[in-house]
C-alpha positions as CSV (number, residue, x, y, z in Angstrom):
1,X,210.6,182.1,94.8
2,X,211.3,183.6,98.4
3,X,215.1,185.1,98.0
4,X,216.0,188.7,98.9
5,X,212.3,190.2,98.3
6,X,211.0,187.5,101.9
7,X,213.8,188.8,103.6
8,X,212.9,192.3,103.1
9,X,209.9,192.0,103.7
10,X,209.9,189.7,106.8
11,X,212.1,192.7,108.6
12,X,209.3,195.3,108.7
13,X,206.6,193.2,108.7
14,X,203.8,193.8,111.3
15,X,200.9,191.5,111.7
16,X,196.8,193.4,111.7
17,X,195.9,193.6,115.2
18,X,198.8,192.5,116.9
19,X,199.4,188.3,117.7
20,X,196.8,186.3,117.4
21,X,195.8,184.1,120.6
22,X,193.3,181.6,120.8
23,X,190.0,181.9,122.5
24,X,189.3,180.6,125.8
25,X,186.7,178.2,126.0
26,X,183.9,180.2,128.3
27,X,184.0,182.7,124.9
28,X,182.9,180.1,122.4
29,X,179.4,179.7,121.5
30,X,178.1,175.7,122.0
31,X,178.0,175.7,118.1
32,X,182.0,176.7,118.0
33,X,183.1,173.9,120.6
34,X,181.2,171.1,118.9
35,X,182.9,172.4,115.2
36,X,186.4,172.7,117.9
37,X,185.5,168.9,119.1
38,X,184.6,168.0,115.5
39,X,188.4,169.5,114.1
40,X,190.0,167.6,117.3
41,X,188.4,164.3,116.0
42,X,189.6,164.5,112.6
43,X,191.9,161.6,111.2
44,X,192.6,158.6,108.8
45,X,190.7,155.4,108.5
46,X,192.5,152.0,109.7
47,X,192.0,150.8,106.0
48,X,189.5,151.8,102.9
49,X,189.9,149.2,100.4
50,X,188.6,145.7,99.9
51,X,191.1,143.1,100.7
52,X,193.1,141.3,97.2
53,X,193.3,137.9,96.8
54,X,196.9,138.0,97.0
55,X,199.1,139.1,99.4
56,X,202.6,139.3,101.1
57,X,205.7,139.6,99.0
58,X,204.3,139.3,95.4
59,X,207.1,140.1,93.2
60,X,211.3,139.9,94.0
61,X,213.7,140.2,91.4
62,X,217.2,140.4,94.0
63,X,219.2,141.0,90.8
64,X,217.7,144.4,90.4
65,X,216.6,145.8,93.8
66,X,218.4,147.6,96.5
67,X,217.9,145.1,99.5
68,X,217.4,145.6,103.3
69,X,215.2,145.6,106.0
70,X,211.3,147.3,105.8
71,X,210.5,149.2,108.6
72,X,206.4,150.2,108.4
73,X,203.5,151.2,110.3
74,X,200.2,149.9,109.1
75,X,196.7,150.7,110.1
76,X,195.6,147.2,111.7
77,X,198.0,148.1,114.9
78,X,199.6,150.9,117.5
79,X,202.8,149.8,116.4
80,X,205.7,149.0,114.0
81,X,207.2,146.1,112.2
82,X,210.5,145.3,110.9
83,X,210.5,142.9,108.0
84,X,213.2,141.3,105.7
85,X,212.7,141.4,101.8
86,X,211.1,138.3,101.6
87,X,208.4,138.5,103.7
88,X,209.6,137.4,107.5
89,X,209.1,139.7,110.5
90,X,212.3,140.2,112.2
91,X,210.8,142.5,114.9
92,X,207.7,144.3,116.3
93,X,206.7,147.3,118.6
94,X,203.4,147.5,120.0
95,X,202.1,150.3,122.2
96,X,198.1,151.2,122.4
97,X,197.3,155.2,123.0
98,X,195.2,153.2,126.0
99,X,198.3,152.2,127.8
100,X,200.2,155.5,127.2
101,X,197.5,157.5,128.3
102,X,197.1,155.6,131.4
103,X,201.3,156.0,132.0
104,X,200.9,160.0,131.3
105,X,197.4,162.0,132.5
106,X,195.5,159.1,133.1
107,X,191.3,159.9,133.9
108,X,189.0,160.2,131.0
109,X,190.5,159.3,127.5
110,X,189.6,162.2,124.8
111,X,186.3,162.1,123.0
112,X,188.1,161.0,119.8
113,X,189.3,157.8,119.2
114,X,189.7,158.0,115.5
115,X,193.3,157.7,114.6
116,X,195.0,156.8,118.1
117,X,194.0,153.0,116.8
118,X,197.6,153.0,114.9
119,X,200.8,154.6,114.8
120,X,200.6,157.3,111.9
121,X,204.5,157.4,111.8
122,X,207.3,156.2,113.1
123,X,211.0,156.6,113.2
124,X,213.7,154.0,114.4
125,X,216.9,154.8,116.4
126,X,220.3,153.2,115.8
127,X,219.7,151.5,119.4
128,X,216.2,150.1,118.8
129,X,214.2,152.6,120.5
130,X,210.9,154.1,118.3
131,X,209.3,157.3,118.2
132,X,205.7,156.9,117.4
133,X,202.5,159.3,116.3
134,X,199.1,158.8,116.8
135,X,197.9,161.1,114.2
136,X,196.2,164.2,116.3
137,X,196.2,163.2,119.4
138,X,200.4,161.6,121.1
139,X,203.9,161.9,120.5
140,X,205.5,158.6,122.5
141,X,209.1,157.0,122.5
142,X,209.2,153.4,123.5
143,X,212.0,151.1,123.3
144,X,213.3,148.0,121.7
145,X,210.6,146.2,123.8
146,X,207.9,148.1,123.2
147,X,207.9,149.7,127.0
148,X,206.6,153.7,127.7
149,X,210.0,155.9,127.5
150,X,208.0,158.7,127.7
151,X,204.6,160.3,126.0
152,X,203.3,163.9,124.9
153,X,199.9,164.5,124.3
154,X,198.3,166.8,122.0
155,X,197.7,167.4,118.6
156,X,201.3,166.4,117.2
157,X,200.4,164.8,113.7
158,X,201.8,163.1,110.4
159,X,205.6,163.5,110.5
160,X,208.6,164.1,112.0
161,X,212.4,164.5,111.8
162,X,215.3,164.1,114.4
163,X,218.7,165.5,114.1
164,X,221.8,164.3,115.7
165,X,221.4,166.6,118.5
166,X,218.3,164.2,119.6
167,X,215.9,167.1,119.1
168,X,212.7,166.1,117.6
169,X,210.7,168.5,114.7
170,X,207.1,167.9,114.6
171,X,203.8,168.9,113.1
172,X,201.0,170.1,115.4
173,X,197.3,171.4,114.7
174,X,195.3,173.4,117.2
175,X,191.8,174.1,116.5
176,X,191.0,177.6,117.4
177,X,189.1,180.9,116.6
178,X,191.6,182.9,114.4
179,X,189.4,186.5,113.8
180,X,191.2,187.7,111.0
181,X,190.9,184.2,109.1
182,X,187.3,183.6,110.3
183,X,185.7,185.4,113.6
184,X,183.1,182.7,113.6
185,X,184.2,179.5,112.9
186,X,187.6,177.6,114.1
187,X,190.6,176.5,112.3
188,X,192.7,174.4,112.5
189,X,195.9,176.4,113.2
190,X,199.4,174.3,112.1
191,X,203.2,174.5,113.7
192,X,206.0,173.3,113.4
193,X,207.0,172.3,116.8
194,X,210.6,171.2,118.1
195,X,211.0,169.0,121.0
196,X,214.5,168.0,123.1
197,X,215.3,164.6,123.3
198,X,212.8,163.7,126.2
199,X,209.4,165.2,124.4
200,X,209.6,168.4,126.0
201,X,208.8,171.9,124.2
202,X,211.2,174.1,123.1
203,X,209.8,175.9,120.1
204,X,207.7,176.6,117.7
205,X,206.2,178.1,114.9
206,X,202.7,179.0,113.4
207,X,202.4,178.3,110.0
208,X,200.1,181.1,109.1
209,X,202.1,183.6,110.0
210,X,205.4,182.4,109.2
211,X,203.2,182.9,105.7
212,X,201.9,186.2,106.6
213,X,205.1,187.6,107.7
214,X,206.8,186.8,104.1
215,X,204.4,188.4,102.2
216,X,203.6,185.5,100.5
217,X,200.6,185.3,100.6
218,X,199.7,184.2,96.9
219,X,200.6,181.1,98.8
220,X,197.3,181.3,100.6
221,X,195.2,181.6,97.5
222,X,192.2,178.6,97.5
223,X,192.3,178.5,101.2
224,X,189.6,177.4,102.7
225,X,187.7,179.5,105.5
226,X,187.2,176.9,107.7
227,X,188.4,173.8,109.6
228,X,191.3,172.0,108.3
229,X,192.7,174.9,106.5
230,X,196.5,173.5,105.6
231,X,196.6,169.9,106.4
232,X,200.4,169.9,106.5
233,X,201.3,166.4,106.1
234,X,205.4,166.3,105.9
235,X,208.3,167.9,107.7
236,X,212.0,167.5,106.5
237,X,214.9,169.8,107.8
238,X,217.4,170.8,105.2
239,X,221.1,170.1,105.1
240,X,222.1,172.6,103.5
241,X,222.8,170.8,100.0
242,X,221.0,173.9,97.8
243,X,222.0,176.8,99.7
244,X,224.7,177.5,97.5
245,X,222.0,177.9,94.6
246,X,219.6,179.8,97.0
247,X,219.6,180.7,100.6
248,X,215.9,179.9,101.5
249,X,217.8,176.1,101.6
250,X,220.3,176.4,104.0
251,X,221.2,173.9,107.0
252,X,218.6,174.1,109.9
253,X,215.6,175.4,107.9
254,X,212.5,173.2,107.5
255,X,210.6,172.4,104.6
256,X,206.8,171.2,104.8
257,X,204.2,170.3,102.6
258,X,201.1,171.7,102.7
259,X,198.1,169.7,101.1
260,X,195.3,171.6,101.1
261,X,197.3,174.3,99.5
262,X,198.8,172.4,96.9
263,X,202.1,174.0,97.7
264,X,205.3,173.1,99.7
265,X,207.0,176.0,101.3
266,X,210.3,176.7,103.4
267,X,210.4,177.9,106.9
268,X,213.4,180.0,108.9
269,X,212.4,179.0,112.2
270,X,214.8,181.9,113.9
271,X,212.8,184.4,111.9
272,X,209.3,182.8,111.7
273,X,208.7,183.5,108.5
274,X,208.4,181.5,105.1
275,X,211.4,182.0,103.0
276,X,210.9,180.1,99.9
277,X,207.4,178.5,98.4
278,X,205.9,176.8,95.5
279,X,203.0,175.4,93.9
280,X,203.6,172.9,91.5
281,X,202.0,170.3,88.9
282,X,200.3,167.9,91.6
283,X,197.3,168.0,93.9
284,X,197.0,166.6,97.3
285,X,201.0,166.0,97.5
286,X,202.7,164.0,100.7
287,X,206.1,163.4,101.1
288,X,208.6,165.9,99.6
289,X,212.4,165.6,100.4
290,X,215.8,166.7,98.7
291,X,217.4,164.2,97.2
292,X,221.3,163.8,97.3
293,X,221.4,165.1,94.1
294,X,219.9,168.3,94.2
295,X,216.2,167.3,93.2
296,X,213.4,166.8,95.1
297,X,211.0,164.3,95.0
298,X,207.3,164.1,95.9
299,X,204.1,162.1,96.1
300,X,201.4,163.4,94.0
301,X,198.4,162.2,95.1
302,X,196.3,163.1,92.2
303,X,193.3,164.6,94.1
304,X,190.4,164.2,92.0
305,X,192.1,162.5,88.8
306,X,192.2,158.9,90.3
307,X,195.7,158.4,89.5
308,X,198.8,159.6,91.4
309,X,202.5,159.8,90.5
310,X,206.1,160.3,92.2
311,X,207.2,162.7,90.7
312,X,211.3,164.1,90.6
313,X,212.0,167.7,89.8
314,X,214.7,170.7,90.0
315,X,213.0,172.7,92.6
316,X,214.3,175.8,91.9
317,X,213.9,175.5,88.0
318,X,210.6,173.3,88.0
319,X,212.1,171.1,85.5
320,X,210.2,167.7,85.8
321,X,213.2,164.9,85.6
322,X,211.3,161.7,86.3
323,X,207.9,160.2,86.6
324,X,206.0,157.1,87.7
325,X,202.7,156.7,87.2
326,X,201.9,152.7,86.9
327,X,200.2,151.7,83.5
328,X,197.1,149.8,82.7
329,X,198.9,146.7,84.7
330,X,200.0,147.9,87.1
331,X,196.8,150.8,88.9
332,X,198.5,153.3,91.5
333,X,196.5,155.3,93.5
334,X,196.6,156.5,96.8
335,X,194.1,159.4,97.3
336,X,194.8,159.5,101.0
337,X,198.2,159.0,102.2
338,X,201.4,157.3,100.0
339,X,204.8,158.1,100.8
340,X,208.5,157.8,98.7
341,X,212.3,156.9,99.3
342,X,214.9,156.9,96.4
343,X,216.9,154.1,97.4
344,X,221.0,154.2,97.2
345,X,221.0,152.4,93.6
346,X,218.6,154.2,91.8
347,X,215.5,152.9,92.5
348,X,212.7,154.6,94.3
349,X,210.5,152.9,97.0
350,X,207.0,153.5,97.2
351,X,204.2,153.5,99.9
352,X,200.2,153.1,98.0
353,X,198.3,153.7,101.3
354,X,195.4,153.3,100.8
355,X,195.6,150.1,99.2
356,X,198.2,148.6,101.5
357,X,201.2,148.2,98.9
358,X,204.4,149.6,98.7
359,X,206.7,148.7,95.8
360,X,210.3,149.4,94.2
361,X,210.8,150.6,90.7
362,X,213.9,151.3,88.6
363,X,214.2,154.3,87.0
364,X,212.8,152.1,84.1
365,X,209.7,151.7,85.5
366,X,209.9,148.2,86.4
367,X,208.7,146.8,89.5
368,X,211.4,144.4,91.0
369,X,209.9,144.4,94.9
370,X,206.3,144.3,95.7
371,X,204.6,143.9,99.2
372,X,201.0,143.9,99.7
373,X,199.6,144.1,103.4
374,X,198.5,140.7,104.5
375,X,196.8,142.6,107.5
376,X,192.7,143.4,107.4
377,X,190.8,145.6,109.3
378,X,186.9,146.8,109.1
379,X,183.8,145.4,111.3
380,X,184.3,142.2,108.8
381,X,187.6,142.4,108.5
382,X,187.2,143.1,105.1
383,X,189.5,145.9,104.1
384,X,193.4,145.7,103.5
385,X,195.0,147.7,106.4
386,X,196.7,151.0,105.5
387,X,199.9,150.8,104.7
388,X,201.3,154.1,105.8
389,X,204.8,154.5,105.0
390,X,207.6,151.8,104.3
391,X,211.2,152.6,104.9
392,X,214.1,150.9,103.1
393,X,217.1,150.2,106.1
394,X,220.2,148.6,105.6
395,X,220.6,145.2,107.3
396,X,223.8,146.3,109.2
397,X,221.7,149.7,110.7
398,X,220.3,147.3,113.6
399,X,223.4,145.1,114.4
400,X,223.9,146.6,117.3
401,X,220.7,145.4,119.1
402,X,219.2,142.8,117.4
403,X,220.5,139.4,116.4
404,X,220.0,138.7,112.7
């Protein structure tokens, strides 16, 4: 996977035709920029499942979990909450795409709403300030208080990660006419896209070609023609922990999963190419991060099989080392979304979107921490609000603004 063959190949590589660019608008037919208007409007629902009869904090065993503050977005709200382990809201942000769009360009707001209802994901500084995403359509940083820091607009998406530096890596789709892919229908086109501290542009990458340029392109097999062609859902950048067991892993490069493809893949973002890829025993996959120990671990959504799993391998052996699943008791299934965090004793943390849970489990199997989202959203308020990702903090992360 990747290695010496990548590298070899990456150095001479020369892309058909030269770089792509996309088309100007005057050049589309009306047909292409209602499919280009259609891709720009393309997001999650606030919530999909009926709402439980029970809610809130439905099981804590204390004796057996690793305990701290949840930090979640949810899809009832543009914003975040910061919650204790029983239950009690120790903070919130709140910022509406309205209000950011009126601080930044201002005018008419973009044709699609869908998705700038909720934050998509967010990430908490050590000082209380947020970084937010409205899936497809703003990056924004607010602070403690919830006020405008500053907002990018575009078609940032999904995830991101921020080194110590205060740069910002970021996922970004652009729908466009790519010729060689399909002259008559648009793409989606994916990056990875890096941003300084304030939200300004300093690189990026296209996925495709990073691809192209490795010669990988087995990775590329079951690719649609059309529309959302990757659907890259999670970006992490390495540390460096594997590179002593293979280069594609060392410090700085980014690893990103790619849904649509069934397959995660490694990028050198100095080269622009793909160094490293796999496809694996899951189908629809979110979430995949190197664990401290060498594994990684993943959220396998299941696709069509109506049952996911977390899954914990050896990425560079495949070796499966751990799996949850649920049982007959206890359903899991997230066929949208779902998100994971192994936790500092053991246990893993786990975010069921679309059914507004998150849960901790040993490496037993047994739940000791459940949550279901008391939040509803629908016409009738009848659906339980997407629960997009819940993050296990430690208490003493937020002493330094906020008075416990």
């Amino acid at each position: 996977e990747g290695g010496s063959e990548s590298a070899a190949l990456a150095d001479d590589w020369e892309q058909p035709g030269g770089r792509w660019h996309p088309v100007i608008e005057g050049e589309l037919t009306e047909e292409q920029l209602e499919e280009v208007e259609r891709l720009k409007s393309l997001g999650y629902l606030s919530g999909s499942d009926e709402m439980p009869d029970v809610w809130g904090i439905t099981v804590y065993d204390s004796s057996k979990t690793w305990d701290g503050l949840n930090f979640y977005t949810s899809g009832h709200t543009a914003g975040a909450t910061l919650m204790d382990m029983d239950g009690n809201v120790i903070h919130e942000w709140r910022h509406s795409f309205i209000d950011a769009w009126r601080a930044g360009p201002g005018g008419e707001l973009p044709k699609s709403s869908k998705g700038s209802g909720f934050w998509r994901r967010a990430y908490l500084f050590p000082n209380g300030d947020v970084l937010a995403i409205f899936d497809g359509h703003a990056i924004i940083k607010v602070d403690r208080d919830s006020r405008l820091i500053w907002a990018q607009f575009g078609g940032f998406h999904h995830d991101l990660d921020v080194m110590e530096d205060g740069r910002i890596y970021t996922l970004l789709r652009e729908p466009r006419i790519v010729p060689r892919i399909n002259p008559d229908h648009p793409i989606l086109e994916e990056f990875v896209v890096v941003l300084d501290s304030e939200g300004n542009e300093l690189e990026r990458v296209s996925q495709l070609e990073a691809i192209e340029k490795s010669g990988r392109l087995d990775l590329l097999e079951g690719m649609k023609e059309s529309g959302d062609i990757f659907h890259t859902n999670t970006i992490e950048v390495l540390d460096g922990r594997l590179a002593d067991r293979n280069p594609a892993f060392r410090a700085g490069n980014v690893l990103i999963c790619i849904r649509e493809l069934d397959n995660l893949a490694i990028l050198d973002m100095d080269r622009g190419t793909v160094v490293w890829g796999l496809e694996g025993p899951w189908l629809k996959q979110h979430q995949s991060t190197v664990l401290d120990n060498g594994n990684m671990l993943i959220f396998d959504n299941g696709g069509s099989r109506s049952a996911s799993r977390v899954l914990e391998f050896d990425p560079l052996t495949r070796e499966i080392v751990w799996v949850y699943k649920g049982d007959d008791a206890n359903m899991f299934f997230s066929p949208q979304c779902g998100s994971n965090q192994r936790l500092p004793n053991g246990n893993t943390l786990i975010s069921e979107t679309d059914r507004g849970r998150a849960f901790e489990v040993t490496h037993d199997h047994e739940i000791v921490w459940e949550y279901v989202n008391p939040a509803q959203t629908g016409a009738e308020s009848q659906y339980i609000a997407s629960l997009f990702e819940v993050i296990r903090i430690p208490v003493d992360s937020v002493a330094g603004w906020l008075d416990l």
